[in-house]
ZANUKOL-453568 format. One record per residue (C-alpha): residue in three letters; x, y, z. Coordinates in Angstrom, 2 decimals, decimal comma, padded with zeros to 5 digits. Layout:
# residues N
<pt><residuo>ALA</residuo><u>X</u><v>Y</v><w>Z</w></pt>
...
//
This chain:
# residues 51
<pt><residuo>UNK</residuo><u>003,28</u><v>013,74</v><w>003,33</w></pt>
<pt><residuo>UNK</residuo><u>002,10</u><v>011,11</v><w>001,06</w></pt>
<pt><residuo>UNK</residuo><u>-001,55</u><v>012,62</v><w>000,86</w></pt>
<pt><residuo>UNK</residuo><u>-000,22</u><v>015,95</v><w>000,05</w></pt>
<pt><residuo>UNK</residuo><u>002,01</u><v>014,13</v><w>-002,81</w></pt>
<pt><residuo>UNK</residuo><u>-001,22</u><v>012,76</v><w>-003,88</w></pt>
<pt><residuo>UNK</residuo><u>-002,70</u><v>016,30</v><w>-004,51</w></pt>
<pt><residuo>UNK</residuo><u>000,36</u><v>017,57</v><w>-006,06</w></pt>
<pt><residuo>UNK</residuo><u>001,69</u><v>019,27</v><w>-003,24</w></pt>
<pt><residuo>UNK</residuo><u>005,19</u><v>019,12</v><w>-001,66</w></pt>
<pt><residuo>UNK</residuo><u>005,47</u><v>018,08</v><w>001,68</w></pt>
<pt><residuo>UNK</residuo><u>006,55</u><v>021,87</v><w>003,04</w></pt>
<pt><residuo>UNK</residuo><u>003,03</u><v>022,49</v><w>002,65</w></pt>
<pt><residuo>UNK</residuo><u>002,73</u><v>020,50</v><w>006,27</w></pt>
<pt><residuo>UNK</residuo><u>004,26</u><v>024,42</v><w>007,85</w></pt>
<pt><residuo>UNK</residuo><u>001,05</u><v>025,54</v><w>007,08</w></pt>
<pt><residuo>UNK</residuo><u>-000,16</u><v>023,65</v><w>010,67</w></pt>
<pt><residuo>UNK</residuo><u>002,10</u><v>026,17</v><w>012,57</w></pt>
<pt><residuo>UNK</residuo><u>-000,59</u><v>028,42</v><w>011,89</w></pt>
<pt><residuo>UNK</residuo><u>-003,13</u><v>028,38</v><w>015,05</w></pt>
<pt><residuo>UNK</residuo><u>-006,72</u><v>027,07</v><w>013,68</w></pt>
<pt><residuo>UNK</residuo><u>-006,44</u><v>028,46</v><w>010,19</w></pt>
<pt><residuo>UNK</residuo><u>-003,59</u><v>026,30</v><w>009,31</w></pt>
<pt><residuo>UNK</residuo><u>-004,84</u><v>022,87</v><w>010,69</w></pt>
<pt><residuo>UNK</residuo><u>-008,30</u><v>023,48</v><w>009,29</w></pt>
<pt><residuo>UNK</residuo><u>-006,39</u><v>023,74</v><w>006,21</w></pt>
<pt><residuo>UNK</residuo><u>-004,27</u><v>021,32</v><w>006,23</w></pt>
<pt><residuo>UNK</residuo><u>-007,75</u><v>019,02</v><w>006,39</w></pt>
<pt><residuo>UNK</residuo><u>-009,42</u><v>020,54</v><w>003,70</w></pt>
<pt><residuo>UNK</residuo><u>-005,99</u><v>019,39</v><w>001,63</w></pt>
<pt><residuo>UNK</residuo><u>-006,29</u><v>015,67</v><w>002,71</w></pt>
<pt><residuo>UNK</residuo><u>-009,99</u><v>015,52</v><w>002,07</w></pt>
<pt><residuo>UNK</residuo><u>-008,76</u><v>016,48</v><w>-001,99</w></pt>
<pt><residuo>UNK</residuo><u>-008,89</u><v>014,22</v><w>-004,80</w></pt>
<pt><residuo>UNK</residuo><u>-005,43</u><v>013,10</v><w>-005,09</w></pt>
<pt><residuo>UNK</residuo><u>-004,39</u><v>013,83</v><w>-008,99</w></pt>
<pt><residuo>UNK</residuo><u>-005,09</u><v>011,13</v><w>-011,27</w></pt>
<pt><residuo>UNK</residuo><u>-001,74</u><v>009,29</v><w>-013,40</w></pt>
<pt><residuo>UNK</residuo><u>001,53</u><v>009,43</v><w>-012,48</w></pt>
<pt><residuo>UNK</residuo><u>003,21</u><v>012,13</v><w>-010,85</w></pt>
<pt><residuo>UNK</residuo><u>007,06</u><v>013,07</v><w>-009,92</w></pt>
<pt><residuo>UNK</residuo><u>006,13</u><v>011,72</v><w>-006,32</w></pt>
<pt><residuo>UNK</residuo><u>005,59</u><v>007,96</v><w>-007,97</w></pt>
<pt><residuo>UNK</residuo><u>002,53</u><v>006,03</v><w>-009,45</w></pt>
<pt><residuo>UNK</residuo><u>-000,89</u><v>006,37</v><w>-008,64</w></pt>
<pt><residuo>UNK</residuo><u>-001,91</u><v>004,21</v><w>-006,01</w></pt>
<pt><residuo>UNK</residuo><u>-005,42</u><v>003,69</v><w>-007,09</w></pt>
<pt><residuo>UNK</residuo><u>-004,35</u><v>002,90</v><w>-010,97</w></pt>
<pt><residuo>UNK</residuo><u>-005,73</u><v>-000,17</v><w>-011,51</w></pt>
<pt><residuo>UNK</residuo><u>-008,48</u><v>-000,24</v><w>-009,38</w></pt>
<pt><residuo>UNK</residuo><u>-011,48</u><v>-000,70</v><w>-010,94</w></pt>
//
């Protein structure tokens, strides 16, 4: 859930796996993202900082 939080994404987005193949192929192509960059309504941004 946290990586999906990270993109901007709520964690219902996970029901997207109960989808044979299509849905775990995309579930992957959400973690591999950028997460979103500042803070979001999920908390801070856990690279901020980080140089």
């Amino acid at each position: 859930m946290r990586r999906l939080h990270d993109t901007g994404r709520s964690g219902w987005w996970w029901l997207v796996t109960v989808i044979p193949v299509a849905g775990i192929v995309w579930i992957i192509v959400l973690f591999a993202l950028p997460g979103d960059q500042g803070t979001s309504q999920y908390g801070a941004d856990p690279k901020e900082g980080v140089a």
